[in-house]
Backbone as JSON Lines, residues from 0, in Angstrom:
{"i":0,"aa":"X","n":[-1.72,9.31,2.73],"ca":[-1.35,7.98,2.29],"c":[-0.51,8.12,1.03]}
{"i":1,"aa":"X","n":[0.08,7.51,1.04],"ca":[1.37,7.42,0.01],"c":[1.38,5.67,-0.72]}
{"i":2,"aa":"X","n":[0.7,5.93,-2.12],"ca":[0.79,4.5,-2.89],"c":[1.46,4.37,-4.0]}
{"i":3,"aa":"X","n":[2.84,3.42,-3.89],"ca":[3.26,3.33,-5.01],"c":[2.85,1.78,-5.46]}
{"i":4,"aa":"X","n":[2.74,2.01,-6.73],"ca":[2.1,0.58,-7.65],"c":[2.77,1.06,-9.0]}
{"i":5,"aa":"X","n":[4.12,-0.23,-9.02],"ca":[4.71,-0.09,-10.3],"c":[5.68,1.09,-10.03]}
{"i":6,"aa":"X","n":[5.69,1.43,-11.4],"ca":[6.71,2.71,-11.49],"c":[5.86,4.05,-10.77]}
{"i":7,"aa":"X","n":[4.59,4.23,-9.96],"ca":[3.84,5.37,-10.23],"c":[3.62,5.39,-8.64]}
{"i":8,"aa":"X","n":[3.37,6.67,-8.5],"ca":[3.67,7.21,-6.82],"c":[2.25,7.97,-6.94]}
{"i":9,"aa":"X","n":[1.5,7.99,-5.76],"ca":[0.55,9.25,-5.76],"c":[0.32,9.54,-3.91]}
{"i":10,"aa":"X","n":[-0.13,10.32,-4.05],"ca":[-0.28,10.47,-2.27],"c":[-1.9,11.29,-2.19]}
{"i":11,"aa":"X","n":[-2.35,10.77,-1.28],"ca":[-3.8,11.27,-0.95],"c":[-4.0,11.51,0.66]}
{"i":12,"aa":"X","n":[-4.94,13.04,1.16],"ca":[-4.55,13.1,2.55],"c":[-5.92,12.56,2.62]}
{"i":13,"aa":"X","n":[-6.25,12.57,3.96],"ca":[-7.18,12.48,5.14],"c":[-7.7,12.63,6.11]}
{"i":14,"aa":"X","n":[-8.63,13.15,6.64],"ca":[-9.57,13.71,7.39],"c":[-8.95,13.35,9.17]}
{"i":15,"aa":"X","n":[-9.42,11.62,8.69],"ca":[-9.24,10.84,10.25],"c":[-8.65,9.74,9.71]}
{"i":16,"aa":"X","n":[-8.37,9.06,10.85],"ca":[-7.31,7.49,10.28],"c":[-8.44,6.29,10.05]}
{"i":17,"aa":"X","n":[-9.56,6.34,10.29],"ca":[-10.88,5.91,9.7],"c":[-10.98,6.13,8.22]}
{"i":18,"aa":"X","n":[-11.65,6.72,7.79],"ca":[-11.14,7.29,6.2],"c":[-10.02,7.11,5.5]}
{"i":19,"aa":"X","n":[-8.88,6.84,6.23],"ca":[-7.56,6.77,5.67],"c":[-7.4,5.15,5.74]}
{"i":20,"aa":"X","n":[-7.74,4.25,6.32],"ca":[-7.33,3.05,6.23],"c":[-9.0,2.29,5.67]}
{"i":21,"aa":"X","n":[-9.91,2.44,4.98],"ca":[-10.97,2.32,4.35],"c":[-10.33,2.7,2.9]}
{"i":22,"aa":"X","n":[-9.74,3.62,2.56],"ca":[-9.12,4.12,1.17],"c":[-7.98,2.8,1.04]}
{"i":23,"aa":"X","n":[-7.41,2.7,2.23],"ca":[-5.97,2.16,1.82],"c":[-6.71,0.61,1.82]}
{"i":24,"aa":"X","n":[-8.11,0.15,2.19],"ca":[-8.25,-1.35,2.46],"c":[-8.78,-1.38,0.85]}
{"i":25,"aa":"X","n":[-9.51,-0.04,0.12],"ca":[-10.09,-0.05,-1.55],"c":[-9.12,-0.46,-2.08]}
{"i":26,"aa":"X","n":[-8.04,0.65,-2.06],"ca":[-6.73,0.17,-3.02],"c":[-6.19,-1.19,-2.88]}
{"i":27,"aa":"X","n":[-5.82,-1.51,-2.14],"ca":[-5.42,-2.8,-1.68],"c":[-6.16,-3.87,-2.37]}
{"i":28,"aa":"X","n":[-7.61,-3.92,-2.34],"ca":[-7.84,-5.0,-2.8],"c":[-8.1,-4.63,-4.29]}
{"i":29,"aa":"X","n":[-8.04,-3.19,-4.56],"ca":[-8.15,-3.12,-5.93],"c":[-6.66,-3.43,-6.74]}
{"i":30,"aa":"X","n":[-5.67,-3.38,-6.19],"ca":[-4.23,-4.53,-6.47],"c":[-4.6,-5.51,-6.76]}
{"i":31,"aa":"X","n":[-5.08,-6.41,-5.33],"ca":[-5.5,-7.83,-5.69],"c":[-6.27,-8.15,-6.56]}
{"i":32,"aa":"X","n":[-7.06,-7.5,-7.14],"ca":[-7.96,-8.25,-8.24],"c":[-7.28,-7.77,-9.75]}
{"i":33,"aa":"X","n":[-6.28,-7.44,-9.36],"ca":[-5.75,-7.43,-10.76],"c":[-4.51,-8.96,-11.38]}
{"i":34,"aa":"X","n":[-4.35,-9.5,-10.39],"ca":[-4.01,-10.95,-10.46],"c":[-3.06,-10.95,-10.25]}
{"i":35,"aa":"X","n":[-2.1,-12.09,-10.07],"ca":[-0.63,-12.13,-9.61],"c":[0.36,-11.86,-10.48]}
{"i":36,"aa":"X","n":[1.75,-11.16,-9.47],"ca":[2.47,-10.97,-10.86],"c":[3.54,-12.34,-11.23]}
{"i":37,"aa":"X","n":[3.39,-11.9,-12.53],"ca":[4.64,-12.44,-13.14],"c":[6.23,-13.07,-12.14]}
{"i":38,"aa":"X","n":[6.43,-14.09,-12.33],"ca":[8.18,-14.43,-11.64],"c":[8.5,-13.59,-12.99]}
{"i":39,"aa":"X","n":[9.87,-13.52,-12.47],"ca":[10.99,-12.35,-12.96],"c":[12.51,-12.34,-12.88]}
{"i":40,"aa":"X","n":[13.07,-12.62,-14.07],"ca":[14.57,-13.15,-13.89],"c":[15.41,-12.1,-14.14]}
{"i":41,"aa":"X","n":[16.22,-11.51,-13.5],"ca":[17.08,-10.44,-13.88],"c":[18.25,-11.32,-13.63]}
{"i":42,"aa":"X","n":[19.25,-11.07,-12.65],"ca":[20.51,-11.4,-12.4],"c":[20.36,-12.3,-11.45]}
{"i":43,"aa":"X","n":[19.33,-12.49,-10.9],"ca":[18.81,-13.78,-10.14],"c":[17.23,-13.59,-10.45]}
{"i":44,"aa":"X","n":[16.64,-14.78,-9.95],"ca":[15.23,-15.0,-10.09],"c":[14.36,-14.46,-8.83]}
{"i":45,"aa":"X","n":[12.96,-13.98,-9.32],"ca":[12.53,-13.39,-8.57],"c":[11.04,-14.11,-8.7]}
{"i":46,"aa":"X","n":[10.25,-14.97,-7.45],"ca":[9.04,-15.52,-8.02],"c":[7.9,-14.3,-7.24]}
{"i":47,"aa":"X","n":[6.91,-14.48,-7.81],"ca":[5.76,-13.44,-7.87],"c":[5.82,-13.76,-6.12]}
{"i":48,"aa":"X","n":[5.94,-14.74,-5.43],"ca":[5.66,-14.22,-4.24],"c":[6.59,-13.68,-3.49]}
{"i":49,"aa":"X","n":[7.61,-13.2,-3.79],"ca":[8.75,-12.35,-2.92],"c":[8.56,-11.04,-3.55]}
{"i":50,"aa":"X","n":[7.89,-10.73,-4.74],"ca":[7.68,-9.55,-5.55],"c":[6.61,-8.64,-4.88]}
{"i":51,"aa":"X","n":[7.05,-7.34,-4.79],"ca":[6.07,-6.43,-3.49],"c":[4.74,-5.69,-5.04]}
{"i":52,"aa":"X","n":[3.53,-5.83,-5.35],"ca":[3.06,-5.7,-6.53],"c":[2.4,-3.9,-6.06]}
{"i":53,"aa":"X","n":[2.29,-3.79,-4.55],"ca":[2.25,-2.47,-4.18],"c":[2.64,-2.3,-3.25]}
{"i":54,"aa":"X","n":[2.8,-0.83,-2.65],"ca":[3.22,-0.55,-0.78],"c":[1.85,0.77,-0.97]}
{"i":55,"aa":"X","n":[1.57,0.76,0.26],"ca":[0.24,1.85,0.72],"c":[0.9,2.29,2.05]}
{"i":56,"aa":"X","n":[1.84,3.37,2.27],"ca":[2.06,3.87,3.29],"c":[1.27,4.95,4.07]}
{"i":57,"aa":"X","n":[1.21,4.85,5.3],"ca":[0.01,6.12,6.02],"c":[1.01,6.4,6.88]}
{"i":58,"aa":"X","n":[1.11,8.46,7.26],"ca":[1.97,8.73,8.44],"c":[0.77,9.18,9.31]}
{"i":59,"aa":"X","n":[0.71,9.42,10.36],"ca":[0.14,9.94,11.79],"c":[0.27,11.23,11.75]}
{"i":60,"aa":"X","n":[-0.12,12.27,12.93],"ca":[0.15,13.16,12.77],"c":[1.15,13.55,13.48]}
{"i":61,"aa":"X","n":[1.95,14.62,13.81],"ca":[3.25,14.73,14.68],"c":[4.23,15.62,14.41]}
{"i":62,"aa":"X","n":[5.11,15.58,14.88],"ca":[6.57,16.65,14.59],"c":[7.2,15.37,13.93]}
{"i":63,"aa":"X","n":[8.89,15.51,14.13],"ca":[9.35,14.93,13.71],"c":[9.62,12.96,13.47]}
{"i":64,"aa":"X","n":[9.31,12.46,14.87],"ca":[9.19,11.4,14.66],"c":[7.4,10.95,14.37]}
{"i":65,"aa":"X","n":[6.83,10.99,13.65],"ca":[5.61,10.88,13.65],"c":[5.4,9.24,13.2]}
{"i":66,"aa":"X","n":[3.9,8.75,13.87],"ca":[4.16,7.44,13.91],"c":[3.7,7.03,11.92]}
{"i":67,"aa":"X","n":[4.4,5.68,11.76],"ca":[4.15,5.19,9.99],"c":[3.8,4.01,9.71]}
{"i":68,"aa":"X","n":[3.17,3.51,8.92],"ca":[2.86,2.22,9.13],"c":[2.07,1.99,7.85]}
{"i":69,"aa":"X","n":[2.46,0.79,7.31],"ca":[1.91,0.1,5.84],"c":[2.06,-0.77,5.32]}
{"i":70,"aa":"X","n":[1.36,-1.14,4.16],"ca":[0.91,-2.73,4.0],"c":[1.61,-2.61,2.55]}
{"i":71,"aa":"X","n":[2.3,-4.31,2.34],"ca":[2.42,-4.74,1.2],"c":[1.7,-5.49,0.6]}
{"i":72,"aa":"X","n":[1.28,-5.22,-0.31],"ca":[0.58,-6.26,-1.05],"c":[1.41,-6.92,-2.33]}
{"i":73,"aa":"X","n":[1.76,-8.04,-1.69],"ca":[2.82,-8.94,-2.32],"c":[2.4,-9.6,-3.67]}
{"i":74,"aa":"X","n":[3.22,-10.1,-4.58],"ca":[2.53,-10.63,-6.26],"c":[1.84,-11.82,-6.12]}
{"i":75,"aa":"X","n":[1.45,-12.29,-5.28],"ca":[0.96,-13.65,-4.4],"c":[-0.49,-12.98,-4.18]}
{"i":76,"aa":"X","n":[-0.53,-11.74,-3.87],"ca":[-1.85,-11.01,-3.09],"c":[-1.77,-11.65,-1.72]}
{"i":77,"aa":"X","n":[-0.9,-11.7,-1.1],"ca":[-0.78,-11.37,0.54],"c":[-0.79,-10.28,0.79]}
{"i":78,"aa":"X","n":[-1.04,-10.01,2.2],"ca":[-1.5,-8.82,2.5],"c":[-0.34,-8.57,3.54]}
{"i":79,"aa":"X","n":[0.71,-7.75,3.84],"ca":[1.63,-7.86,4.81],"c":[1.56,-6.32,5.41]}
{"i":80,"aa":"X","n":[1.26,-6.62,6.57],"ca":[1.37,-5.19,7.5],"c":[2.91,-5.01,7.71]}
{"i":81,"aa":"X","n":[3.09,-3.29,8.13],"ca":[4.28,-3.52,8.94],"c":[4.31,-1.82,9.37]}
{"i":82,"aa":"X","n":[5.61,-1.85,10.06],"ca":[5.72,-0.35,11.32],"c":[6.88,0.1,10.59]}
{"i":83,"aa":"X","n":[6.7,1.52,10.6],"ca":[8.09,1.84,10.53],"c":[7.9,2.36,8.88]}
{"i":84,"aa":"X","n":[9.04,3.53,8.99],"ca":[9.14,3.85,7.17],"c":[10.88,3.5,6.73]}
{"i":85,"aa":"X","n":[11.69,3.47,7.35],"ca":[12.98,3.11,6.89],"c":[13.19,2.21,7.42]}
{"i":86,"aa":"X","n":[13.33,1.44,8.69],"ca":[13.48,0.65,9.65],"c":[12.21,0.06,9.4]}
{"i":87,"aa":"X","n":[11.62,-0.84,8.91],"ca":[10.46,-1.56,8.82],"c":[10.37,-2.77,9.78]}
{"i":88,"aa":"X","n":[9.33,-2.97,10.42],"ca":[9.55,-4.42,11.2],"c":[7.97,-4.79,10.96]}
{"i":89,"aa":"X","n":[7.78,-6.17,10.1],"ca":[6.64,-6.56,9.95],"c":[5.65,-6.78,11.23]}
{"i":90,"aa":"X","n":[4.41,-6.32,11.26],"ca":[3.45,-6.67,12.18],"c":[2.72,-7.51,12.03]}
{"i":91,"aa":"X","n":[2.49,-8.33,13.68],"ca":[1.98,-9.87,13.24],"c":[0.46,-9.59,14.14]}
{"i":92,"aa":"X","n":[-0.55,-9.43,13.29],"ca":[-2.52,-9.02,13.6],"c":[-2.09,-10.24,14.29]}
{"i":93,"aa":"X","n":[-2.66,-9.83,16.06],"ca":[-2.92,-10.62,16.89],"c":[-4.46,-11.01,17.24]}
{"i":94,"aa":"X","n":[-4.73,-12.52,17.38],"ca":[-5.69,-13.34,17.52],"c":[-6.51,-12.92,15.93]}
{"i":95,"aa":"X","n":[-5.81,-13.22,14.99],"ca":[-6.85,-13.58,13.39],"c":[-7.5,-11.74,13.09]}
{"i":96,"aa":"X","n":[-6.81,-10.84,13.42],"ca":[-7.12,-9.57,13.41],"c":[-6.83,-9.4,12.05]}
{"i":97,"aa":"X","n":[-7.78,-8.74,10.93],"ca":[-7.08,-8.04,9.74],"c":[-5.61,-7.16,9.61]}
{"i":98,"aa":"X","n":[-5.09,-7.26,8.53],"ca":[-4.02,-6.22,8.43],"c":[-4.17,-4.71,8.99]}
{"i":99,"aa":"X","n":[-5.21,-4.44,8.66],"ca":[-5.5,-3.41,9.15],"c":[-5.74,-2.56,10.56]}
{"i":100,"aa":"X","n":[-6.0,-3.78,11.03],"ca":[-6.01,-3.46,12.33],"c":[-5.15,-3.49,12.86]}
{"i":101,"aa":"X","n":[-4.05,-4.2,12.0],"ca":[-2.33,-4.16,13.07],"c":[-1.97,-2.66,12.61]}
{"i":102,"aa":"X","n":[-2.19,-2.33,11.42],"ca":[-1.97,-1.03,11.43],"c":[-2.58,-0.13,12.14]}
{"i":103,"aa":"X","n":[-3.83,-0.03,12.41],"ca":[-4.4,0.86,13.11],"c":[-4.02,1.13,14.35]}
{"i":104,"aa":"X","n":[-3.72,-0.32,15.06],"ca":[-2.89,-0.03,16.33],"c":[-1.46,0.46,15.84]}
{"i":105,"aa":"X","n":[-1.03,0.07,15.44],"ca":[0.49,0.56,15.42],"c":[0.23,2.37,14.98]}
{"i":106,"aa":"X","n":[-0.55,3.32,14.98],"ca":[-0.62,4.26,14.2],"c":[-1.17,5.01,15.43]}
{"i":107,"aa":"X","n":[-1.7,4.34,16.57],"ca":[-2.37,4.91,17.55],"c":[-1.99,4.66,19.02]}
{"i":108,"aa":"X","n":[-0.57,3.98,18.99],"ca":[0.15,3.79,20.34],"c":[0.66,5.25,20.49]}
């Protein structure tokens, strides 16, 4: 898993993708309870909810295309799944499913 929060990057491995998305559901909400961020004016305005406050990326295992998939946790504290590490396409948890579980499937097709 690969978490950047802020300027700061760290990466942590894992056993099974059980363990790995239990770590990534800690961090996550340990973001959220740190409160929303700040809006932010540079050269245009930026309000806390378009502001990404972390990303928690997880890869699969594999050769080269190996499957990727991770959550934003937006300055709002939304929780946004999605597929993909350059090409991102948000995932939409079908029937009231946690984020996590859209990831989990997307990590295990």
């Amino acid at each position: 898993m690969t978490i950047r929060h802020g300027s700061d990057v760290e990466r942590e491995r894992f056993e099974d993708l059980d363990e790995a998305i239990a770590a990534m559901r800690r961090r996550a909400e340990e973001v959220r309870a740190e409160g929303p961020l700040d809006d932010l004016s540079m050269i245009r305005d930026y309000s806390h909810d378009v502001r990404v406050a972390a990303r928690l990326e997880l890869s699969g295992s594999g050769g080269i295309r190996r499957p990727e998939a991770g959550l934003d946790v937006m300055g709002d504290g939304r929780l946004v799944p999605y597929r993909g590490a350059i090409f991102r396409r948000e995932l939409d948890p079908t029937d009231g499913a946690a984020p996590y579980e859209a990831i989990r499937e997307a990590l295990t097709r």
